[in-house]
N, C-alpha and C positions, 0 to 999 in steps of 0.2 A: 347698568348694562349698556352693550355702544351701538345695542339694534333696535329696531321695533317690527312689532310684528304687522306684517301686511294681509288687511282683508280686500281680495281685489273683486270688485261687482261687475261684470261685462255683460255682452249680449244685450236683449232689450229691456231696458231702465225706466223706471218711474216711480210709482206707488210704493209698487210691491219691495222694490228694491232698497226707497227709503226707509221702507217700515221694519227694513232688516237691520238694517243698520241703526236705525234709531235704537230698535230692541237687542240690539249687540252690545253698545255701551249702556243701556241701560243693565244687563246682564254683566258687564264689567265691573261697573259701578256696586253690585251685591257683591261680587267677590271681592270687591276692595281693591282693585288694582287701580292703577295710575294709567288715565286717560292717553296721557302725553304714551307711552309706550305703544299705541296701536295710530297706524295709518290706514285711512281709507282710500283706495287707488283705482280708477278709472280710466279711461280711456283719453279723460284730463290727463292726467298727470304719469300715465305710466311712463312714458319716455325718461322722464325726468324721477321722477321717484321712488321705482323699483330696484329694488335692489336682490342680485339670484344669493345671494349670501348670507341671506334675511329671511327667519320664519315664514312663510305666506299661505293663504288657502284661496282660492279664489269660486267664484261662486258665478255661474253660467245662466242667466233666464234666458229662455227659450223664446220664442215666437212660434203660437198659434198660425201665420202667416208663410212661416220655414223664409221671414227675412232675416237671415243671420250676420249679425256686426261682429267685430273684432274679431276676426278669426288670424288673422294676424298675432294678433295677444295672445290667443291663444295655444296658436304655434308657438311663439316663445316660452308658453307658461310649460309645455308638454315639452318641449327639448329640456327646462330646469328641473323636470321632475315634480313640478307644485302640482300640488292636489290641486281638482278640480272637479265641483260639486253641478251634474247639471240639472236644471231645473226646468221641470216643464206642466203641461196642466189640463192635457184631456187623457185619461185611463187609454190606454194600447196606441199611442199614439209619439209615443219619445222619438220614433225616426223621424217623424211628420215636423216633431216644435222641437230638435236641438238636430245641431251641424254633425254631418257623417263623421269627422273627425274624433267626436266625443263620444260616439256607439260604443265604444268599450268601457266608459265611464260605467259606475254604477249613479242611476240618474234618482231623482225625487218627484215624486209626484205630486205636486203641490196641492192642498187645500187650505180653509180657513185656519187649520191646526197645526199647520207646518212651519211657521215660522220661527218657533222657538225649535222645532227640531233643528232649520238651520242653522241657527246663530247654537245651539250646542255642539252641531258638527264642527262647526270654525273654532269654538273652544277646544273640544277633545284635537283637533290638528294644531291646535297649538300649544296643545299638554298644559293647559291654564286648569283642564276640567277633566277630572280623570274619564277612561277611555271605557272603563269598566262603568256597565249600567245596569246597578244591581238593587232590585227592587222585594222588600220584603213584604208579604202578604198576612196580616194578622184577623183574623176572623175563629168564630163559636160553629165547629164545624154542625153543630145540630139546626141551625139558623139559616149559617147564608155559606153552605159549602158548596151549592150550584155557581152564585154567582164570585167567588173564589176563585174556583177553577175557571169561569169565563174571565174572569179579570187576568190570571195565567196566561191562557190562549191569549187574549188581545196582547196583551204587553210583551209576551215572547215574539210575537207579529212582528210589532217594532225594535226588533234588538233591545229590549232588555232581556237580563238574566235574573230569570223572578223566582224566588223561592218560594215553594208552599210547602207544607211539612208533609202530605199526603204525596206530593211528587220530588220534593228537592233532596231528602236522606234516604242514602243507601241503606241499604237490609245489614247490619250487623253495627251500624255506627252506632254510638253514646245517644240516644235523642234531643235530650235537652242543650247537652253538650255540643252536640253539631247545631243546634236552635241557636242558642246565644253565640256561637262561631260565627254564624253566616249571618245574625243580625247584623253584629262588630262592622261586620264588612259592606252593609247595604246603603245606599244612597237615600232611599227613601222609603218610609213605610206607609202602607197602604191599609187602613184600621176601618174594619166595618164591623162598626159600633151599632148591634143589632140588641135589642130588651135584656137578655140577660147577657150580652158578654161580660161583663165585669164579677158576674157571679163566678167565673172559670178562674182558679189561682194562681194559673200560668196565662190566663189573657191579661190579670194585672201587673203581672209580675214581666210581660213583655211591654207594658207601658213605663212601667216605672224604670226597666231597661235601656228603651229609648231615649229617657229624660236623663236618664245618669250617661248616656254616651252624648247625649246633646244632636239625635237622629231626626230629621223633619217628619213630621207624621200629615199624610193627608186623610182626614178623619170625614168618612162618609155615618152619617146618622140618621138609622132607619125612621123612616114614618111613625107618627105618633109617638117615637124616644126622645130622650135629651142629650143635647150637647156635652160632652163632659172635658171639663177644662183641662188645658195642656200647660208644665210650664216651660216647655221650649216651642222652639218653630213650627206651627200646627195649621194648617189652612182647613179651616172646616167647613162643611158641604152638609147642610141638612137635606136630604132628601122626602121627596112627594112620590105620591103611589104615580105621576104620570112618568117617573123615570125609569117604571119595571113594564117590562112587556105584559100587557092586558093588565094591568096594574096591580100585579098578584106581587106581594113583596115578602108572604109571611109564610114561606114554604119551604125549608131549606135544601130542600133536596130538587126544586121545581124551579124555583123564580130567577127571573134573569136581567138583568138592565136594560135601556134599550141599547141600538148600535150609535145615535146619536149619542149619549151621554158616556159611553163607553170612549169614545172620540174625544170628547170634553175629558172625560180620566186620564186619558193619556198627555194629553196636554199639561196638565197641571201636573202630571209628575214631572214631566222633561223641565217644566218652569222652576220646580222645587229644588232641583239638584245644586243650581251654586248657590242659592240661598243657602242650603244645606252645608256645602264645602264650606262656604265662608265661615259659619256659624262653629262648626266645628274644629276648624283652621286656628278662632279667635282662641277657642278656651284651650287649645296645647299649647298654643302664643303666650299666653297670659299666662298658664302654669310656670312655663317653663321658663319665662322671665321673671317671676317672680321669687322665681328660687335662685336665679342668675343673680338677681340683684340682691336675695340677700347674701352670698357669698360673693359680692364685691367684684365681680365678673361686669366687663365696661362691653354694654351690647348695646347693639340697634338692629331696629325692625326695617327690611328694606322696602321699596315698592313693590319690590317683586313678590313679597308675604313672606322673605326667611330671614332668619337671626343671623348675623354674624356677630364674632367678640373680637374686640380689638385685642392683640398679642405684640409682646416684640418686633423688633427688626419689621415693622410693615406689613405683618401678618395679623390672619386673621383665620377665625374659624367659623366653619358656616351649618347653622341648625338648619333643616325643613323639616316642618309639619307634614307628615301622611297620615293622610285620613283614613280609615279603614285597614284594613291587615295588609302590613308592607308585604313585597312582592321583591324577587330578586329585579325586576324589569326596573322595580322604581328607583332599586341601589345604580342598577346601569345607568338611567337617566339625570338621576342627581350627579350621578360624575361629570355632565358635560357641562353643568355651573360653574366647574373648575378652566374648562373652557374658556365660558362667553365673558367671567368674570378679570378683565384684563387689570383692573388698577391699582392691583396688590396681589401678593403669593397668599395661596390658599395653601396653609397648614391640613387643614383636614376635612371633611364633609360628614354629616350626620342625618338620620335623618329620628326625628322624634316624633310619637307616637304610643296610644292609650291603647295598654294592654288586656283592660276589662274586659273578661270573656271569651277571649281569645284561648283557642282549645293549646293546653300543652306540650302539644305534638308541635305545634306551629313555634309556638315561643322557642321551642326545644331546636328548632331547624334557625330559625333568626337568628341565635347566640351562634348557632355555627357556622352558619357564614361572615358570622362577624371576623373570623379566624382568617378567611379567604380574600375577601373582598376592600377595596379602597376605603367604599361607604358604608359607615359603621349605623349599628340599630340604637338609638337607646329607646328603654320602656317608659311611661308617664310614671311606674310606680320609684321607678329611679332616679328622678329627674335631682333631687336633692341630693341622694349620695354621693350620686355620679361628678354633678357640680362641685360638689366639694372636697372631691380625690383631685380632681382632673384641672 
């Protein structure tokens, strides 16, 4: 591709702002992207290496002080339409530490925890990290359905979309059926691993779900239990009676986290997410090349994380991986690959994707806009047939 994308830092710079950026690429770097494709742009280099025709998100610290720099840049960044993120850091006080100009922004309130929210923002505005923030909640509702439902509350706080089975399915739906639907499609699961959960058929049976869709799991483990092994992407949290309020842990229907660790929860999902994407990315990548290759189909994986196959006449055709349950938005936006892609004709666009448990009302709706649309569906359990007609 013949652009890069620009994360531009203004306003006032230091610390806080290195540490963004350090955990930016570090957050690239899990997704597997190629470094060289992002620039960092400042107040150095704006003159010279902005470009209004070039991805960008730019990101506003504030001044405690109300000394505001570059408003300049930032005029120009609001006449090109770039998003801009503004950042500030005493509770009711965003007029006080960001420029009147940015008052219409939706601003952040910065704490010890926010910085991986930021560098997720600048992902999802640059469509590297899906936009959707969807968080699945597994727990033994006789156990820990108090702190369930408070893990709910907290995470819908911060924009995600969390499923719990007591609040996420409609009155008339399949249960199970909409259960393994809405896992298919979540970013990260959220497992509290309380004495008996694994005694439940369907608490094992949503772990070993997770492990067949390749779902990160952050597995919280009650006081005095044990850890229980994952074999995918699992960040586990033993917990101590001091992380329950009055340190009552063993009440299900009573006991609650505290607000500090609740805080910390939240972090570590927003941290999980493109460890997750990547992880996930990898094994449709690798399926679906592997059936490429044994039907003699000449591909390569590009930086950007999709397949194309070399064809005739200079053409080529181009796979992406989606993660979770395509969506018509994501057939809209694969089309503009056909765009950004200048160095050869694109024959066709695809976007590939693991069907398991996906309810088939949805699959039923995907095959039919296959009929309508540019960007075509294929399912993981296809990947062979398909390769092999086609």
């Amino acid at each position: 591709m013949k652009y890069k994308y620009q994360l531009i830092t203004i306003g006032t710079l230091g610390g806080l702002s290195e540490a963004v950026i350090d955990l930016f690429f570090e957050k690239v770097s899990e997704l597997k992207l190629n470094k060289d494709a992002f620039i960092v742009i400042d107040e150095h280099n704006f003159s010279n290496d902005y470009k209004r025709n070039q991805p960008s998100f730019a990101i506003y610290f504030g001044d405690t002080r109300g000394d505001f720099k570059h408003l300049d840049i930032v005029d120009t960044l609001l006449k090109d339409g770039t998003m801009i993120l503004p950042v500030y850091y005493t509770d009711k006080k965003f007029k006080s530490e960001i420029p009147k100009v940015l008052e219409n922004q939706n601003g952040l309130l910065h704490n010890s925890f926010k910085n991986i929210k930021i560098v997720n923002l600048a992902l999802e505005a640059f469509e590297l990290l899906r936009s959707s923030r969807k968080v699945f909640v597994s727990y033994k509702r006789t156990e820990s359905a108090s702190v369930a439902i408070q893990l709910y509350e907290a995470l819908e706080r911060n924009n995600f979309d969390v499923f719990l089975d007591t609040h996420s399915i409609k009155q008339g739906e399949p249960f199970q059926e909409e259960l393994w639907h809405r896992m298919t499609d979540c970013d990260v699961i959220v497992l509290l691993n309380t004495p008996k959960f694994l005694e439940s058929y369907w608490c094992k049976e949503e772990i070993a779900e997770a492990s067949a869709k390749q779902i990160g799991i952050i597995q919280f483990v009650w006081p005095n239990h044990k850890l229980e092994s994952m074999a995918h992407v699992c960040i586990p949290k033993q917990l101590n009676s001091s992380d329950f309020e009055n340190g009552v842990y063993d009440d299900g229907d009573t006991s609650k986290l505290t607000e500090s660790f609740i805080d910390n929860l939240v972090s570590n999902v927003e941290s999980m997410r493109a460890r997750n994407l990547a992880s996930r990315q990898d094994s449709l990548i690798t399926e679906f090349s592997n059936f490429a290759l044994k039907h003699g189909k000449k591909i390569n994986l590009q930086p950007e994380r999709f397949i194309t196959e070399e064809l005739a006449n200079n053409k080529r055709r181009i796979f992406i991986p989606s993660v979770g349950i395509p969506q018509s938005v994501n057939c809209n936006q694969s089309e503009e690959i056909i765009k950004e892609i200048k160095d050869y004709e694109v024959d066709s666009v695809h976007l590939i994707y693991d069907d398991l448990k996906i309810r088939d009302k949805w699959l039923n709706h995907l095959d039919w806009l296959n009929k309508y649309l540019k960007v075509q569906t294929i399912k993981k359990k296809n990947f062979d047939k398909w390769l092999k007609v086609n």
